[in-house]
N, C-alpha and C positions, 0 to 999 in steps of 0.2 A: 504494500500500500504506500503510496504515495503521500508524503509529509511533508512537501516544498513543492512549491510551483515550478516547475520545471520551466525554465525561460527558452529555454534550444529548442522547445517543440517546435517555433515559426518557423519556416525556411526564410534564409537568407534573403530567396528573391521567390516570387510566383510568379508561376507561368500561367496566362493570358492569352497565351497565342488560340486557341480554341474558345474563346468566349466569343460572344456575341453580342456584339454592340445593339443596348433597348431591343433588349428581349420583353424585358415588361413594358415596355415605352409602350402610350396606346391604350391600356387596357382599362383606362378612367377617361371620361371627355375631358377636354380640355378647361371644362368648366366648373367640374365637379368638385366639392369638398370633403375633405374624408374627416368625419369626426368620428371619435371614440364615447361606446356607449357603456356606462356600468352593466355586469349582469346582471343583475336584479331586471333593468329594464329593459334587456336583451330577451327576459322570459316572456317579458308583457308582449312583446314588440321584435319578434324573431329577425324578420324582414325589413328590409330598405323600406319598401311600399308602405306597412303600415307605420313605421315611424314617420316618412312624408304624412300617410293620413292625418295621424294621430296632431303632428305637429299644425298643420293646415287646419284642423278640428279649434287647434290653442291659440293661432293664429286669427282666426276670426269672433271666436267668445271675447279675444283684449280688445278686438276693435271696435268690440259692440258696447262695451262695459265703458261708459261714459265716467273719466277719473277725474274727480272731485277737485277744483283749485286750492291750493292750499296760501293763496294768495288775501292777505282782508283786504274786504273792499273801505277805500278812503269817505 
């Protein structure tokens, strides 16, 4: 068993010659954002779709709920 970090394990140099330049490149639109969701509401909400839903659902309940000034009037 191993009891020190072995540092020698990297090579020197890696070889690249066989990669593939944007292999993944492409596979999100250009417009798209990738946020991270806790799982708990990974459970609620498995899918992209129903988080869009879900969200678009929250998205117009704030827009309807008229928020109260917190301004006094003079």
């Amino acid at each position: 068993m191993k009891t020190e970090l072995d540092i020698d394990d990297m090579p020197d140099e890696v070889d690249f010659s066989r990669g593939e330049r944007g292999r993944f490149a492409g596979r999100l639109p250009a417009d798209a954002t990738l946020v991270v969701i806790e799982p708990d509401v990974a459970k609620a909400f498995p899918t992209a779709s129903e988080v869009n839903s879900a969200l678009r659902i929250l998205m117009k309940a704030a827009a309807a709920v008229e928020i109260p000034s917190t301004r006094k009037a003079s």
